[in-house]
N, C-alpha and C positions, 0 to 999 in steps of 0.2 A: 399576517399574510399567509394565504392558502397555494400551490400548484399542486397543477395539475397533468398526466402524465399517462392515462390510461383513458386517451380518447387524443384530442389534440394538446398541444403545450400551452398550459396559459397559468395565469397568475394574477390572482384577486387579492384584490385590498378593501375589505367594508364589505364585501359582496357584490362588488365591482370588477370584472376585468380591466386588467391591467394592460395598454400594448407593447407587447414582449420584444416587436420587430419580425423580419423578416425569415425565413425559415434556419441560414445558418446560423443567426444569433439564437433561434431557439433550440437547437440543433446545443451549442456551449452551453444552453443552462439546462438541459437534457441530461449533459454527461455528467453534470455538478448534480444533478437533484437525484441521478439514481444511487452515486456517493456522496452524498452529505458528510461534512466535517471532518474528510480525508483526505490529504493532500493530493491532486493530481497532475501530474508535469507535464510543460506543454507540450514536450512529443505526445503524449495521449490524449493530449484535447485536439491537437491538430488532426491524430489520425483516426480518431473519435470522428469529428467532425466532415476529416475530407478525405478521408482514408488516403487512397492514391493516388490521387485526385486535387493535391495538394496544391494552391500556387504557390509563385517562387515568395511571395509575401507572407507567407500564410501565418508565420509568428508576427508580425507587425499589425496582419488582421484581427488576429487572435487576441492581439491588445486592445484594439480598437474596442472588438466587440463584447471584452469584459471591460470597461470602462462604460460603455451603454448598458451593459449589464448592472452596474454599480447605481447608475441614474435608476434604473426599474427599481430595484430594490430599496432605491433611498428612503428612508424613513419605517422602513420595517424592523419594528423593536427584533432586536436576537438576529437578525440576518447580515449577513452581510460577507463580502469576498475578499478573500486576504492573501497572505504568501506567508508560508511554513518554507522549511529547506528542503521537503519534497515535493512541491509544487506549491499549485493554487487550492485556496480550498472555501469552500459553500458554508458558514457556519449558518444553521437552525437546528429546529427541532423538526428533524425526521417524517413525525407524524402532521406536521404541517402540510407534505408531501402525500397523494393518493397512493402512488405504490406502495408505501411504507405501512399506511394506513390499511392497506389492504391485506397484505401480511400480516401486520400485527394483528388481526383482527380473526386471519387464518390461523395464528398460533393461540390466540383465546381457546378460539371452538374446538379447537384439537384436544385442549385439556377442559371442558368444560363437560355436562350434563349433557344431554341428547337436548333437551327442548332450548336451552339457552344457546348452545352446539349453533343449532340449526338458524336461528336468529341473528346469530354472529357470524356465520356464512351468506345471509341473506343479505346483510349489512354489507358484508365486504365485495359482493358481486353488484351488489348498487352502486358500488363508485364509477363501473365501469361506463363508459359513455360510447364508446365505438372502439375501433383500432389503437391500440396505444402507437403514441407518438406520431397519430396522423397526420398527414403532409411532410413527414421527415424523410429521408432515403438513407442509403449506405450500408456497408457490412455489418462495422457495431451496430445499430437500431434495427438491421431485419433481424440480427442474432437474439438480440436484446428483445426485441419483439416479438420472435418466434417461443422465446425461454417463459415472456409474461402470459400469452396465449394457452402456452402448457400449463402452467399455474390457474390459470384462471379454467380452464376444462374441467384441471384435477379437483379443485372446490365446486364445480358445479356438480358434478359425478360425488362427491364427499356431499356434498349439499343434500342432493336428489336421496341417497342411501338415508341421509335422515332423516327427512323428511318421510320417506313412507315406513320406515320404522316408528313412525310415530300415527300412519295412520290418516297421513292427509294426502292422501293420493292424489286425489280431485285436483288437489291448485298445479302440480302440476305435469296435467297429461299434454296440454297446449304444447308446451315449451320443450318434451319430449320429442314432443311430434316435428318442431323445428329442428330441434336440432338432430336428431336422428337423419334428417333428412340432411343434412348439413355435414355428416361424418357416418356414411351408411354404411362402414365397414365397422364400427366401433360395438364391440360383442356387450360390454359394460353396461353404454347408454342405451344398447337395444334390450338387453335385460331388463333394464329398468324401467323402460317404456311398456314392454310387456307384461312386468307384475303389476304396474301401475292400470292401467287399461282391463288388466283381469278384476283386481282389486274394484275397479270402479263398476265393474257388473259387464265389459262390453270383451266377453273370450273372444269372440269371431274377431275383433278388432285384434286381439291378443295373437292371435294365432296369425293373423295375417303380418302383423309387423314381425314373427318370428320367419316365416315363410320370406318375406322380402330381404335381410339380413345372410337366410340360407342361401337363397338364389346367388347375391350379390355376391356372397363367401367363394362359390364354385365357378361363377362364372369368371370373376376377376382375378381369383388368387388358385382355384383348384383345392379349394377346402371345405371341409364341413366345419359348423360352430364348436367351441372348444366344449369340453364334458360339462363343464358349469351352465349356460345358455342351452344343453339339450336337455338335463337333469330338466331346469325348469319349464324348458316346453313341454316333456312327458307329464311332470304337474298340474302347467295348466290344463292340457289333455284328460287327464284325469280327477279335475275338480279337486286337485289335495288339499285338505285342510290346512296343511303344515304354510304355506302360503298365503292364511286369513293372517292378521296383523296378532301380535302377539305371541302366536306359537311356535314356541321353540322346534327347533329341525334335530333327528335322530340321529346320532356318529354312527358311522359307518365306518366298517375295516375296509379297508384298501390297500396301496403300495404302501414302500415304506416313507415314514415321512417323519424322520430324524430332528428336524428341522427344532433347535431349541426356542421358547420364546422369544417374541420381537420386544426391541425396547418398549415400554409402557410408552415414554414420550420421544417423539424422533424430530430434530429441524433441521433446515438448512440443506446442504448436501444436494441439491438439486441437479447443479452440475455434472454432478457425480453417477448419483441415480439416473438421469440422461444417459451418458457414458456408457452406462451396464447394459442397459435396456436395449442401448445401442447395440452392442456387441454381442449379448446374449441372448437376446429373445427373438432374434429373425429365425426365419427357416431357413434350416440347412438345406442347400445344394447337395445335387449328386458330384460327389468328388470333392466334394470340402475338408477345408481339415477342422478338427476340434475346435472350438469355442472355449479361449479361456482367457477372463478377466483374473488382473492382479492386482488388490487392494493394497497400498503400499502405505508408509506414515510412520511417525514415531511412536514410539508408547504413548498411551492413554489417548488417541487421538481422535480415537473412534471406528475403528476398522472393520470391527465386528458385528456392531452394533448398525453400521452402514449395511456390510453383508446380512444381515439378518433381515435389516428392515427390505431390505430391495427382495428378498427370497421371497419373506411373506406377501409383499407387494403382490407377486409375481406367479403364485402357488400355481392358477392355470395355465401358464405356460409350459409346463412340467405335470403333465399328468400320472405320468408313471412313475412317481418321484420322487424323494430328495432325500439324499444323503450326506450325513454331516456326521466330521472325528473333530474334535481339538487336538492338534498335533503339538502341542505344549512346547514347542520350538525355544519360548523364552520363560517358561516354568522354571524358577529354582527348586523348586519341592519336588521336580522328576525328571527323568531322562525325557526328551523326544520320544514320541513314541512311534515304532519301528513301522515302515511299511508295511511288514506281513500281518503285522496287529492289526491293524487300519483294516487291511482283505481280508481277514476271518470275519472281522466285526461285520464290513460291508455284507460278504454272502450270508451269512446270520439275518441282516436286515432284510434280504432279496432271496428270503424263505428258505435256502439251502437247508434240509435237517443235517446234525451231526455226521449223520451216516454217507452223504454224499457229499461231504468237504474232504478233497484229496490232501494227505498227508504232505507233498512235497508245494514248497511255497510258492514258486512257479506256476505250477497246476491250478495251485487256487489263485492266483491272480490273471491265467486266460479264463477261469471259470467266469470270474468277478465279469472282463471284460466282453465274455459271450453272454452275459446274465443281460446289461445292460445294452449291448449291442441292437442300432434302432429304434433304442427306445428314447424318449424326452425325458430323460431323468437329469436335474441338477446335484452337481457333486460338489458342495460346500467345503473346503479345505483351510481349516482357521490354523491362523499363528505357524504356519510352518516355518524353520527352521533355513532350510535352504531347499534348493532346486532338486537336491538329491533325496529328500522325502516327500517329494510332491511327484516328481515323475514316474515311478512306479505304479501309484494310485488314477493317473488318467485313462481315463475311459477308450476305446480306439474307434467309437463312433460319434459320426458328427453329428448325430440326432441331440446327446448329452451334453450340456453346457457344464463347466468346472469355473469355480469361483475362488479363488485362494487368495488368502490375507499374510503381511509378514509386514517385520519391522525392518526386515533387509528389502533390499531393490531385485534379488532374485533373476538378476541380468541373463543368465544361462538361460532361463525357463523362457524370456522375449523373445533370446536370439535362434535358439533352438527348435521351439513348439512355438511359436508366434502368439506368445500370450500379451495381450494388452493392458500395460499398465493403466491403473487411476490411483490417482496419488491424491493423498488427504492432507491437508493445510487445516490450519488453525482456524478458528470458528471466525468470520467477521464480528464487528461489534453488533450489529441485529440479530446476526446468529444467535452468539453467545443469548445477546438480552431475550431471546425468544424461547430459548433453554430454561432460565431461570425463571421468567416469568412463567414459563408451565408444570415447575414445579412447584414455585414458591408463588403462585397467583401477580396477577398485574398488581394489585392492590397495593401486596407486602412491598413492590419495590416503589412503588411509586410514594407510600407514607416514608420513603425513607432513599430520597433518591442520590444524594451524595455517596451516602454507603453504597448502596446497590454499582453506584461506576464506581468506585474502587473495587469494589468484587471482581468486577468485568475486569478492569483496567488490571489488577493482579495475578486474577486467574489465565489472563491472556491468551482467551481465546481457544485453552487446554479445554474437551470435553470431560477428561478425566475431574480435575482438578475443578470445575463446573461441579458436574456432579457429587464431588467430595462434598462442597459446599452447601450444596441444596440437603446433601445428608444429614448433617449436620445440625441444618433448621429442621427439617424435618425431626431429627429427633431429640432436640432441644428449641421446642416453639417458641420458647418466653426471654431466647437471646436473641438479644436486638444486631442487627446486620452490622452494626457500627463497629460492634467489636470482633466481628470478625473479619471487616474490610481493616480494623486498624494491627489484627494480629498479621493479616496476610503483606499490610502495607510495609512489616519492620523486616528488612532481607533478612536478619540471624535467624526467625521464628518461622518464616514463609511456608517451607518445608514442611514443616510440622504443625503449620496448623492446616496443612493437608494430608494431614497423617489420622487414616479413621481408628490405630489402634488395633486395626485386624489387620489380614492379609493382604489388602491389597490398598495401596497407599502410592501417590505419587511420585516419593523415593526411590518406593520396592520397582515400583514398576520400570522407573529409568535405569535404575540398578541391574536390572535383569536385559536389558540390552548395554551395558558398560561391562558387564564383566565378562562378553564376547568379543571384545575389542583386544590385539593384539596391542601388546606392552608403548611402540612406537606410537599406536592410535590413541590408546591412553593418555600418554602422558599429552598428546596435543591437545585433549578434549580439557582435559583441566587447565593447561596452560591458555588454552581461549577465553577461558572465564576473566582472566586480566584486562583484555581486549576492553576497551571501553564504550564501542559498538556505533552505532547500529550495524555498516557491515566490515565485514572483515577482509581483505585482502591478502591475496597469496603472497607478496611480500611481507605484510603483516605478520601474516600464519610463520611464514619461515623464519622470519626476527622472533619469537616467541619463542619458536623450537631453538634457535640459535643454531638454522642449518641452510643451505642453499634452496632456493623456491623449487628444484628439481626434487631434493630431499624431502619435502615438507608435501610435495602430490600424492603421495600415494597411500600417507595414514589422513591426509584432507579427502581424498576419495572412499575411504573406507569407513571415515565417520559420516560423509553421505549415503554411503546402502546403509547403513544402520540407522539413518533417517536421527541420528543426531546432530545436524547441522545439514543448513538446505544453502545449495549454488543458487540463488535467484537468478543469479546474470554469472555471463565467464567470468570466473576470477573473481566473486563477490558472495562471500559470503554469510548465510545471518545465524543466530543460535538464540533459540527460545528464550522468553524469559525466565521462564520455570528450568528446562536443563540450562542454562546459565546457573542459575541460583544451586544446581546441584553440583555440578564443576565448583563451584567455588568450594565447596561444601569437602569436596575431593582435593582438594588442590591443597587447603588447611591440613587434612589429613597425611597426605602424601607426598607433600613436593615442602621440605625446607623453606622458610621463610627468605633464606639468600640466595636460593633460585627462585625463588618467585619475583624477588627486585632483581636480580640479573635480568630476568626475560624482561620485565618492565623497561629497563634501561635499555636493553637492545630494541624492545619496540618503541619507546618516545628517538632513540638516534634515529631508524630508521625514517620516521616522520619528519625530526628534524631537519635532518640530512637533506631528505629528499625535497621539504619543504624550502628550504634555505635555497637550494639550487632551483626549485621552479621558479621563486621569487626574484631570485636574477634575471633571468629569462624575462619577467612579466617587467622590470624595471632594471636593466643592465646599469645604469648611472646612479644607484642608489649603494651607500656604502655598505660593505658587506659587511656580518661577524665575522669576525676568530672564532671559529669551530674547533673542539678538540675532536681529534679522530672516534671514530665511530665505535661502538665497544663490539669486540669477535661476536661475528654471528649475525649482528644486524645487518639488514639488505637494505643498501640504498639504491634508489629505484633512478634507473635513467631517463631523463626526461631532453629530449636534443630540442625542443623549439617554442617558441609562443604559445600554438594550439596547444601542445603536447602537456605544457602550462596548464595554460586554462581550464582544459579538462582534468586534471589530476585534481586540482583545486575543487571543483567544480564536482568532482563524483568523491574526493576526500574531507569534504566539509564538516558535516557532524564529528568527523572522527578527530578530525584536527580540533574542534572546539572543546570536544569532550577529554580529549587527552588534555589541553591545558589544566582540568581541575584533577586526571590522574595525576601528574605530575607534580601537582601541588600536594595533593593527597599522599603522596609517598615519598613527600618534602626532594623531592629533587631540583631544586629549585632551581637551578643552572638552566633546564629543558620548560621549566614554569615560567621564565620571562623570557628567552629567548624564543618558545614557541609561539606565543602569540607576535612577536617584532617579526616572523617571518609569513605573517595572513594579514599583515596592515597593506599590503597593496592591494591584494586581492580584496579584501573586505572594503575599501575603502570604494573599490571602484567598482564592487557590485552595488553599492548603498546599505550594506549589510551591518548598519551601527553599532544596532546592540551588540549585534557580537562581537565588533570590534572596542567597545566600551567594556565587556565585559569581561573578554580576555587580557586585557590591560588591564583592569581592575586587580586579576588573580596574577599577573607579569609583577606588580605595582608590590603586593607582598610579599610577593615569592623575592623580589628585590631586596626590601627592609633587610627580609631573613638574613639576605645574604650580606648585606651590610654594603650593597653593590650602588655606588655612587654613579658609579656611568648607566648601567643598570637604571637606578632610580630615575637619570635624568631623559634617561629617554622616554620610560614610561610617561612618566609627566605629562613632557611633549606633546605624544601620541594619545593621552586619555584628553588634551586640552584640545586636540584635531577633535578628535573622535566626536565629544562634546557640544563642540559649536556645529559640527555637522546636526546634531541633534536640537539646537538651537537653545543648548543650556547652559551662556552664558557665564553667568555667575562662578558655575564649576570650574569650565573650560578655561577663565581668565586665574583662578585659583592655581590650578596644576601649572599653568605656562609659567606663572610667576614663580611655583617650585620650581619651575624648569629650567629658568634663569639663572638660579638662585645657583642650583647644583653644576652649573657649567659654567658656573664664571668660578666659584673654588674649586672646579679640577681643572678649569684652565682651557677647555674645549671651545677655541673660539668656533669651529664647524656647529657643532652644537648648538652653540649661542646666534648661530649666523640661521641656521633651522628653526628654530626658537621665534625670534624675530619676525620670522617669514608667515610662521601660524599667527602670531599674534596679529601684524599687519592685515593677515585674512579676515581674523574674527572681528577684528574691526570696520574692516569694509563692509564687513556685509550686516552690521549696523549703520552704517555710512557716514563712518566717522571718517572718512578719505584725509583728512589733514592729519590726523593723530599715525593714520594707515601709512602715511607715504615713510612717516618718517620713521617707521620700523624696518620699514621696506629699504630703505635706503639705508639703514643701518647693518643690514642684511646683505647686502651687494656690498661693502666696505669689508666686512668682515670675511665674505667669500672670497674676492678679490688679491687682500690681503694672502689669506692661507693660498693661492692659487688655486682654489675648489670651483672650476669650469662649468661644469654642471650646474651648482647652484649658484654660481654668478648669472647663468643663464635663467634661471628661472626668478632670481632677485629682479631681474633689471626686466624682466616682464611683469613683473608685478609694481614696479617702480611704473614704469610706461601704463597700466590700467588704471594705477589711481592718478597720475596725471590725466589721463581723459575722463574718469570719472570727477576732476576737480573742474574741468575745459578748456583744460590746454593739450588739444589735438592733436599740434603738430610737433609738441616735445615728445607725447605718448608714441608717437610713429615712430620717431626719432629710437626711443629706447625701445619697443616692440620687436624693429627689425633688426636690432643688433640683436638681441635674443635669440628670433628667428635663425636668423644666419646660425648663430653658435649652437642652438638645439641642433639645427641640420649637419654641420661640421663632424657635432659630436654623436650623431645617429639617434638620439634622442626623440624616438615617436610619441613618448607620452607629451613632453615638452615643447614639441614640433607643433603635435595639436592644441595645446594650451595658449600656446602665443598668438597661431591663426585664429584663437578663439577671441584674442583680445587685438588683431589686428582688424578684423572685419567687423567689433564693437567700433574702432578710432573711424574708421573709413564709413562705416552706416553715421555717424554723427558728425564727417564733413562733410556730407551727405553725399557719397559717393556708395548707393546703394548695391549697385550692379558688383562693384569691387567686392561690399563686404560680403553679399552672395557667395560669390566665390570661396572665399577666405572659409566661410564657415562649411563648405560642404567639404572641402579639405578638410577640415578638422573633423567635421561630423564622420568622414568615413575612415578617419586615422583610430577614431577614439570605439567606431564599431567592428574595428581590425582588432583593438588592443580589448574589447570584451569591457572599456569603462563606461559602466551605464550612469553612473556620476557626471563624466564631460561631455556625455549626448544628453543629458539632462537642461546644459547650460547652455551649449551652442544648439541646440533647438528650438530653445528658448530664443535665445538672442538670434534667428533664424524669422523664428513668426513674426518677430519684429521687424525684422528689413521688410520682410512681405506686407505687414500691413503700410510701413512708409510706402512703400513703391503701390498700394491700393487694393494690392490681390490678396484680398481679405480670405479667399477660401484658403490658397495655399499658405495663409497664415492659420488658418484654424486648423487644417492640418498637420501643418509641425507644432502646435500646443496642445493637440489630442495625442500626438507621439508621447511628447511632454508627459503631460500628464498621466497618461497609460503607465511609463518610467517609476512615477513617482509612485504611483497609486502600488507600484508592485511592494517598495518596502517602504511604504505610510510618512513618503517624506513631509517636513513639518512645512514648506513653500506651499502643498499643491494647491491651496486656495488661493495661491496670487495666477496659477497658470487658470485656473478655472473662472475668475473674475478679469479675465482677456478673452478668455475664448468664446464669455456671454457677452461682452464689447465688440466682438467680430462678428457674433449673430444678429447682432441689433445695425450693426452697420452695414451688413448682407441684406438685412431686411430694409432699411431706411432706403440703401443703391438699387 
């Protein structure tokens, strides 16, 4: 399967268009096809899609139209739409997609030869077919839109330069002539048009397209062409030879131009490079203040290599100019190096002889900034240290643009001098794979593509730690990638096998921003490496330190200007894979192994805790643990209501998952089975199996260990739910029957009366209803007995469902409403909506359809109160069904595409029975 993306959206199968639908559906597989294979949540597909503009439906839409997304796609080997714990996500292959293709094809030519260069540009400009994402609207897509236009000029302009370096001018003066015409202000493509036009024998042509460009310059903007486009008009002017193809052009002394090498290969960064461009290349106003970008980021990130590339980018903008110091800010091998250093160096640069640099240091720095004063000089400022070695050195005209790099945030220098930050993040995965591929050729990664994504997948995204890599092959050709995806994959080795054995190494480099860290910020940054991630929370962070969330702010602020941990959202924290892997590295060295399991233990209480208490909230009638008090230091977080619930659950998910296998891991086993017994409602009633399988799994040992009978028996239980939810049988009937087993010898008739209740389930829904009832009714004896109100209420509803599902209606009523009643008594909304679910099943098959209507939309809007997309799965279903009894076949296909949409989120094992009703509904829509 091919889309497409850089003209209108569409999507071929055989070399056939495929029909996608109508522009918002194409609009959803837009947002999916420009991220492939990375989860996106649906707040960002909605506001992807409808920005502000949103209706009050727009997630119900939102399913609809990935569910018809799902049909498009059917049958495309490798494609397909799924659900990750941070959204939804598009799996293919990338290059399936034109934008991606078109990229890669720009980062070939970038490292390739001039004539192949030029071929693999011409390739990737033929995919374009008109306006990307034609017929679409909104902010995301003009943004997106405007970002692919810039990319695609810049390859054309890359294109054009090499092409007539090579001498073929001829093909294309046409397309000059367009597009000149199309952007008459662009000094580049008028360049080009001109050598080209000279080159092909027509100067008068040449002269006149320089002449049209001049005009437009002064009439529009009040300028002349910058010194590059006038150099080459006096050329053409004067018939220079240095302008036949081939010959080289003579260096000329000029200002100073400091400026060290640009990266050999440079990707990505676009954003960014925008950004600068943005801010520093306009013309300054009279009364402006200074122009200064602030490249920000962690070590090895790429900061400089940013600044450099964008400089040289940029050289004509800056004709009288560029000046660059390494201020060695994070250099272990030397001091910072002082302001007045920096101004002697400059006036040295800005011709001053010995003899007229004033002795006092002052002096020489109004010199510096009368030197420069009005003129376009960029002032490149690497690695500085803080705000206090950068302000000195700015220039006091606005003609000057200043570009300064740090691995702190340099907050002073925004609030003060209105410098504008650009902050560098980690390489995406096309990034990175477009890095390595132009070092290490498409080829290399492609004979070896497993290794090659562990590179990626370990290097994460780190330029530094990229480039260690490609070094490495580089200068050991005949090691195969495997071995060094399989050194990078083992965490004790990681480090070290990005370690080049010289200077400058991964380590060294995080090293040299950790040991500017103040003692308190210290020790958090190692304590984080415990954390078992993805993010971290400020109660988190402060159970770690084992200090109140007020205490634990302000070394958590301090490892953000150090760009060793980034706030993605308030209060959410993440940390590298690579500085993780250094913290921990730290944390061995320096922190005791029994504070290292103390902070452990204060952070699984704090989750505990907190988690045990939401879980009440989300299910009040569910019996609670015996918690032991929480250990000094852990923050348990408060949570007062349902939502307040749901969402803790909801944004603490991975981390709740991941810590069950901490826990185990650091044999705490107390917090290893009791943590997963307090995410079984939640998970049960997002439809989130596995994970509830699998945290019962590690509960299920962590139990043994403990030798914990009640422990074990609930496991059991819970892994025999979990199970049959998954429709595994076999297994699920195994564990119940442990489950029995262990609560009839402790004696727990509540247990056994729970017990019963699952097994009666897994039977029904085999439709064993006679073997069902009489568990069922075993269950309501047993609760009844212990006086356990709650579960007598949901026995004696399950008692009344297999009565109707045997057909005897009107005993099912009989026991349905006493349920009813008793879930309502006892405020029971999970239990309220489960009965109405099985009251308005009794009442649809006395055929009193209008009734069970009812019944069910009560339940349907109980169960979308309480966030269970489990019991909106069920009464949905059993919804489209009253609809079609009653004939209104559409409003039945609508609540079985809800349905379905439900299912399709976490791959329930049913949806084929809702999808073989909903093709029954269309055949019937069509026969009416």
């Amino acid at each position: 399967m091919e889309f497409r993306v850089l003209g209108s959206v569409e999507a071929w199968v055989d070399g056939k268009a495929v029909d996608v639908g109508p522009a918002r559906l194409r609009s959803v597989l837009a947002a999916f096809l420009v991220e492939p294979n990375q989860p996106i949540s649906s707040d960002r597909l909605v506001e992807r899609v409808w920005a502000d503009r949103a209706p009050a439906g727009a997630r119900d839409t939102l399913r609809t139209y990935l569910t018809r997304l799902r049909r498009v796609i059917a049958g495309a080997d490798g494609v397909r739409i799924g659900r990750r714990a941070g959204g939804y996500v598009l799996t293919l292959d990338p290059l399936t997609v034109d934008v991606h293709r078109f990229r890669a094809l720009i980062g070939q030519a970038r490292v390739a030869d001039e004539p192949a260069a030029a071929d693999l540009l011409g390739r990737a400009l033929a995919l374009w077919r008109g306006e990307p994402f034609a017929g679409l609207d909104g902010e995301w897509i003009s943004a997106l839109r405007a970002e692919l236009e810039a990319e695609r000029v810049e390859a054309e302009l890359e294109h054009v330069d090499l092409v007539l370096r090579l001498g073929r001018h001829r093909e294309v003066v046409a397309g000059l002539v367009t597009r000149a015409a199309e952007r008459p202000l662009d000094e580049r493509l008028a360049g080009q048009l001109v050598l080209a036009l000279h080159r092909s024998g027509r100067q008068a042509d040449a002269l006149d397209a320089y002449q049209r460009i001049r005009t437009r310059l002064a009439e529009e903007l009040g300028s002349d062409p910058g010194p590059a486009l006038q150099r080459l008009h006096h050329q053409v002017l004067a018939r220079d030879a240095a302008l036949d193809v081939g010959v080289a052009r003579p260096v000329t002394a000029g200002p100073p131009r400091q400026l060290p090498a640009p990266p050999r290969l440079f990707t990505g960064r676009r954003r960014q490079l925008d950004a600068l461009t943005a801010y520093l290349a306009g013309e300054a106003e009279p009364g402006a203040d200074l122009v200064i970008a602030l490249i920000g980021g962690t070590g090895g990130i790429g900061k400089t290599w940013l600044a450099l590339h964008w400089a040289h980018r940029n050289l004509d903008r800056f004709p009288d100019g560029q000046l660059y110091v390494n201020l060695r800010g994070f250099d272990p091998r030397a001091q910072p190096v002082s302001p007045e250093v920096v101004v002697r160096g400059f006036l040295d640069a800005l011709g001053v002889p010995p003899s007229g640099i004033p002795a006092d240091p002052d002096a020489q720095a109004a010199l510096y900034r009368t030197l420069v004063a009005d003129r376009k000089v960029l002032v490149v400022l690497d690695n500085a240290a803080d705000a206090g070695q950068v302000t000195p050195l700015l220039p006091g005209s606005p003609a000057c643009a200043v570009l300064v790099t740090s691995r702190n945030k340099l907050t002073s220098l925004v609030t003060t001098h209105g410098a504008r930050p650009v902050s560098l993040e980690m390489f995406s995965h096309d990034e990175a794979r477009d890095l390595l591929a132009g070092h290490l050729g498409a080829d290399r990664l492609a004979a070896e593509p497993e290794a090659a994504e562990g590179l990626l997948r370990h290097c994460a995204g780190l330029p530094l730690a990229l480039g260690i890599v490609t070094a490495r092959v580089a200068t050991h050709p005949g090691i195969p990638l495997a071995v060094l995806a399989d050194e990078l994959g083992d965490h004790s080795t990681r480090l070290d096998a990005l370690d080049t054995g010289e200077d400058l190494d991964v380590r060294a480099v995080f090293s040299w921003s950790y040991r500017t860290l103040s003692p308190a910020a210290a020790r958090l940054f190692r304590l984080l490496s415990l954390h078992p991630g993805p993010e971290i929370s400020l109660a988190a962070a402060a159970s770690l330190a084992g200090c109140p969330t007020g205490g634990v702010r302000p070394p958590l602020a301090e490892l953000g200007r150090a760009h060793l941990l980034t706030e993605h959202r308030p209060g959410r924290h993440t940390v590298h894979d690579l500085l993780r892997a250094y913290a921990i590295e730290l944390a061995d060295r320096h922190d005791p192994a029994e504070d290292q399991h103390r902070a452990v233990r204060r952070l699984l209480d704090h989750l505990l805790h907190t988690a045990h208490a939401a879980d009440r909230l989300l299910e009040p009638h569910r019996d609670p643990l015996a918690l032991t008090d929480p250990a000094p230091g852990a923050v348990v977080q408060r949570v007062t209501d349902h939502r307040q619930a749901l969402d803790w659950f909801r944004g603490e998910l991975p981390v709740l998952v991941s810590a069950v296998g901490l826990a185990a891991g650091h044999r705490m086993d107390e917090h290893a089975w009791r943590l997963p017994w307090t995410l079984v409602t939640f998970l049960d009633r997002s439809g989130l199996w596995p994970d509830y399988v699998a945290t019962q799994r590690t509960a299920l040992e962590a139990a043994h260990r403990r030798g914990d009978r009640d422990g074990q028996a609930r496991t059991h239980r819970l892994l025999g739910n979990a199970l049959g939810r998954l429709g595994r049988d076999d297994e699920a009937r195994a564990h119940l029957a442990e489950a029995l087993g262990l609560y009839a010898e402790i004696e727990d008739p509540i247990g056994l009366a729970r017990t019963h209740r699952a097994i009666c389930w897994l039977l029904g829904q085999r439709e064993r209803h006679t073997e069902a009832i009489r568990h069922a009714t075993r269950a309501l004896e047993l609760f009844r007995s212990a006086g356990h109100r709650s579960g007598e209420a949901r026995a004696l509803n399950a008692v009344g469902w297999y009565h109707s599902l045997l057909g005897d209606h009107r005993r099912a009523l009989e026991k349905c409403e006493q349920a009813l009643a008793l879930h309502r008594e006892l405020g029971s909304k999970d239990g309220e909506a489960a009965t109405l679910d099985s009251v308005g099943f009794v009442h649809h098959h006395l055929g009193d359809h209008v009734r069970a209507e009812a019944c069910y939309r009560q339940a349907l809007g109980l169960y979308e109160e309480l966030g269970d997309r489990n019991g909106m799965v069920e009464t949905l279903d059993h919804l489209g069904d009253t609809h079609s009894a009653l004939g209104d076949h559409e409003a039945a296909t609508r609540a079985w595409r809800r349905t379905l949409a439900l299912m399709e989120e976490v791959d329930h094992p049913d949806s084929a029975q809702i999808r073989a009703k909903i093709a029954r509904s269309h055949q019937r829509n069509a026969s009416g």
